[in-house]
ZAMARGU-4260 file (C-alpha; in steps of 0.2 Angstrom, whole numbers, plus 5000, padded with zeros to 4 digits):
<rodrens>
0) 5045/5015/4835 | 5036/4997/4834 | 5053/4990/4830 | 5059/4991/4846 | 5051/4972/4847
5) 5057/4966/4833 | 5069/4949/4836 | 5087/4952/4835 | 5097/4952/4823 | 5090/4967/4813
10) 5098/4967/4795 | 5103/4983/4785 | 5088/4990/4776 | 5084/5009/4766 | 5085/5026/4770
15) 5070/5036/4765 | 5074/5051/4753 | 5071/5065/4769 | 5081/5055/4781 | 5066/5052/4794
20) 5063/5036/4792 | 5072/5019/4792 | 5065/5000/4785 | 5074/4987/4789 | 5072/4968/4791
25) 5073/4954/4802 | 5077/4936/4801 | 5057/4933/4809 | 5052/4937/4792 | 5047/4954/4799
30) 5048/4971/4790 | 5048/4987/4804 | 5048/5006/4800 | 5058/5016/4812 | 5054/5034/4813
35) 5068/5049/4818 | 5061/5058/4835 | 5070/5072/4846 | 5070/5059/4861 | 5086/5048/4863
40) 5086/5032/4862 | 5094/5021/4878 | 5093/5005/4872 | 5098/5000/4889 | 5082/5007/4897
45) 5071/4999/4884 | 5079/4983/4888 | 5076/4986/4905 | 5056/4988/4903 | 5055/4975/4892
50) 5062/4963/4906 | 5054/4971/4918 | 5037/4967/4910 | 5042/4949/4906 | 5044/4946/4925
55) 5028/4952/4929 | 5018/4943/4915 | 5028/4926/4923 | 5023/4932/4941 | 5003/4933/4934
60) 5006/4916/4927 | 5012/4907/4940 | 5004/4913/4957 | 4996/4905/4966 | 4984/4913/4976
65) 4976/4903/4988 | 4982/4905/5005 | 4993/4892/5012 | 4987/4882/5027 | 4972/4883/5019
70) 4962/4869/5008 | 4961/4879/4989 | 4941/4872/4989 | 4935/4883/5003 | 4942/4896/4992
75) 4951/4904/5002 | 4962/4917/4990 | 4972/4931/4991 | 4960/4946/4983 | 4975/4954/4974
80) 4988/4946/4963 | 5005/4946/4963 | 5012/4960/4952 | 5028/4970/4951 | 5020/4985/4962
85) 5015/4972/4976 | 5033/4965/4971 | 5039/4983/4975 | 5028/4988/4991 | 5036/4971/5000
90) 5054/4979/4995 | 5046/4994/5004 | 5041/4988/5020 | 5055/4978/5021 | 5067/4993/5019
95) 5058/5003/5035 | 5060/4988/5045 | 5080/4987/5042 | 5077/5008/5046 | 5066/5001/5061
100) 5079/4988/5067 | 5095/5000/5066 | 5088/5012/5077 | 5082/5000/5090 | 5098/4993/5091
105) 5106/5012/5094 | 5092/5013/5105 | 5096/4996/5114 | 5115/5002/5114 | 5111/5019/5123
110) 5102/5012/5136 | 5116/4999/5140 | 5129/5011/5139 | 5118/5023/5153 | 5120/5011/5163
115) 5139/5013/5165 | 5139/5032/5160 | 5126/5042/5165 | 5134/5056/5152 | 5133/5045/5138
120) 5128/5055/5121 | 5111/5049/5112 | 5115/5042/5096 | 5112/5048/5079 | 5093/5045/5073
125) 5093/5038/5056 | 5094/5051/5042 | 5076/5046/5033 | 5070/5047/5052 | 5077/5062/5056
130) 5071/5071/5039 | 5053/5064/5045 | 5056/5067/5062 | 5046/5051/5067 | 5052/5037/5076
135) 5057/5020/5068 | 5039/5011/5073 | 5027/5025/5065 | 5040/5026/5052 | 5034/5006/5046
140) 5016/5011/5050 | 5018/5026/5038 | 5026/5012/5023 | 5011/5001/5026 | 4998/5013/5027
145) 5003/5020/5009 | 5001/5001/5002 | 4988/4999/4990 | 4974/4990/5001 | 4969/4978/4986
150) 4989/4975/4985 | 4993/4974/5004 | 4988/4957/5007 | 4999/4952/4992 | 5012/4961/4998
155) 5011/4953/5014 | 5014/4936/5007 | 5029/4941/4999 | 5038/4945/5015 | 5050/4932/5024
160) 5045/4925/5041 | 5059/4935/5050 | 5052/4950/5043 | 5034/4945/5048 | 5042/4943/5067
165) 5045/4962/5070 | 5029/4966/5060 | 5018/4955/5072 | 5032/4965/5087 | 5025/4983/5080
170) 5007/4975/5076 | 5007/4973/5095 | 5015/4992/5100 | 5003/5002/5087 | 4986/4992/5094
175) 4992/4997/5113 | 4995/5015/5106 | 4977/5015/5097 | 4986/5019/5081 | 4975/5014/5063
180) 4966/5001/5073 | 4956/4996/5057 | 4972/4995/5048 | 4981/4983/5060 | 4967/4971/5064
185) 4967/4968/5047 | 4985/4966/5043 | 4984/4953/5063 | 4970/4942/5056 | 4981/4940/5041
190) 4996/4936/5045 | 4988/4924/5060 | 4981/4915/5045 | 4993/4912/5033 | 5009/4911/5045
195) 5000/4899/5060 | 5012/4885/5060 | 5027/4897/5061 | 5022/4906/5074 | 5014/4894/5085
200) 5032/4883/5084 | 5043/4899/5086 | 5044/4902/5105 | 5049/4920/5104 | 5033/4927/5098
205) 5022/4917/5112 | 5024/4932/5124 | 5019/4944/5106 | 5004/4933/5102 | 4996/4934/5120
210) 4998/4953/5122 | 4991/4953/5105 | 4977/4943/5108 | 4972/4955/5126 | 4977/4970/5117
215) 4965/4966/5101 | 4950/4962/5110 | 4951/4978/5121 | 4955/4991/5107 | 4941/4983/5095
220) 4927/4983/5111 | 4932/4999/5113 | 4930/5008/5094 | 4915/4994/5094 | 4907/5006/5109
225) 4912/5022/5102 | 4903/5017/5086 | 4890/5011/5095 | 4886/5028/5105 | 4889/5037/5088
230) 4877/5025/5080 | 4864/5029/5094 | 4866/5048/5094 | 4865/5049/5076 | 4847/5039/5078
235) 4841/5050/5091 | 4843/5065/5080 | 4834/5056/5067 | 4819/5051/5080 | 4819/5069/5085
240) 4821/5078/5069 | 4805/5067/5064 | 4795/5072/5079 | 4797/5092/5074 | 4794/5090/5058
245) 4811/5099/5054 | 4823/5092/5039 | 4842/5096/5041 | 4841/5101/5022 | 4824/5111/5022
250) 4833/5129/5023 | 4844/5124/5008 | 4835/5119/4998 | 4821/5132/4997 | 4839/5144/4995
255) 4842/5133/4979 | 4825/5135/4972 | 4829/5152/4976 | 4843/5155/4966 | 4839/5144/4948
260) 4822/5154/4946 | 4830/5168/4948 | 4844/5164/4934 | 4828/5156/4922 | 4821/5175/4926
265) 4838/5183/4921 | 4840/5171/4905 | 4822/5174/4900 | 4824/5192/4901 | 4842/5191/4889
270) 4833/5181/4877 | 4818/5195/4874
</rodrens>
């Protein structure tokens, strides 16, 4: 019912004569009917939405969407804005990079204990690893890759700095791999911009953002040649599909003709 928003305290009001409906008042002045459903009401759940929706009206009113480091009159803004599913999708990400950090940790602890025992057992993989049988890096890839793209960016910004250090780690492992190229230039380029300061004074990711750098320019040469090929193969069909006279869609579409005279023929035939 509509009085679910009505301003507490409600005060005692009528009973209609079939017992599906309720009036009551409220000290706003306000006068709401309440009608009997077969759904229960959980007024906790209700309470629940309506905060929920509060904190994403007060999120829309006070972002800030221009990128910091950067001056706000070069416009330089975040595309999305900062919602509870951006909210969510940082929750997410940051979630498969504990996953991510727990199992490189069992995997650092492995290694170490080879050392002394060669017959040391593996460890355990991590139950949401082991269900998806992936490791913990394309575990994080798969989180980010189901990110909204208009609310990755947002969700970017939402992530603390020590978070954004294995991200920029993984970045670095997936380009080397050639895995979602597209994806992970973008998510580079981004991070670069809007965390510069950080990374440039934090010593540990020096050796990351090197590699990055060698590693970036080589993958994006290379899909820049295979599109390039593709690009020139693709125009030298066109050139010599011109020269013969031949269209891919000739064939088809005499067969189309084809077939709506013949059901014109077969409606003309009905209608006499």
């Amino acid at each position: 019912s509509s009085g679910i928003n009505a301003e507490w305290p409600l005060r005692p009001g009528d009973i209609s004569g079939s017992g599906d409906f309720v009036a009551t008042s409220s000290h706003d002045k306000s006068i709401r009917i309440w009608e009997r459903t077969d759904e229960p009401l959980v007024l906790e759940d209700e309470r629940e939405t309506a905060r929920e929706l509060q904190y994403e009206q007060s999120l829309v009113a006070s972002q800030d969407t221009t990128i910091p480091g950067e001056n706000a009159d070069n416009e330089a803004e975040s595309a999305g804005k900062k919602s509870m599913e951006t909210v969510r999708a940082a929750e997410r990400i940051m979630e498969a990079i504990e996953v991510y950090r727990e199992d490189t940790a069992k995997q650092q602890e492995y290694e170490e204990a080879l050392l002394v025992d060669k017959t040391a057992p593996p460890p355990d993989q991590h139950i949401i690893l082991s269900s998806l049988n992936v490791s913990g890096s394309d575990y994080v890839l798969d989180v980010i890759k189901k990110v909204r793209p208009s609310e990755l960016e947002e969700s970017l910004l939402v992530l603390p700095f020590h978070y954004i250090c294995d991200i920029l780690i993984l970045l670095n492992e997936w380009l080397l791999n050639k895995k979602s190229v597209e994806l992970c230039c973008k998510c580079t380029f981004f991070l670069l911009r809007v965390h510069h300061n950080q990374i440039v004074a934090n010593k540990v990711l020096v050796n990351v953002i090197e590699s990055l750098n060698k590693t970036t320019r080589d993958v994006v040469k290379e899909v820049k040649d295979v599109i390039g090929f593709n690009l020139a193969a693709l125009k030298f069909l066109q050139l010599d599909q011109q020269d013969t006279n031949e269209s891919f869609f000739k064939d088809f579409t005499g067969k189309v003709k084809d077939v709506k005279r013949k059901k014109r023929a077969i409606l003309k035939t009905v209608a006499s």
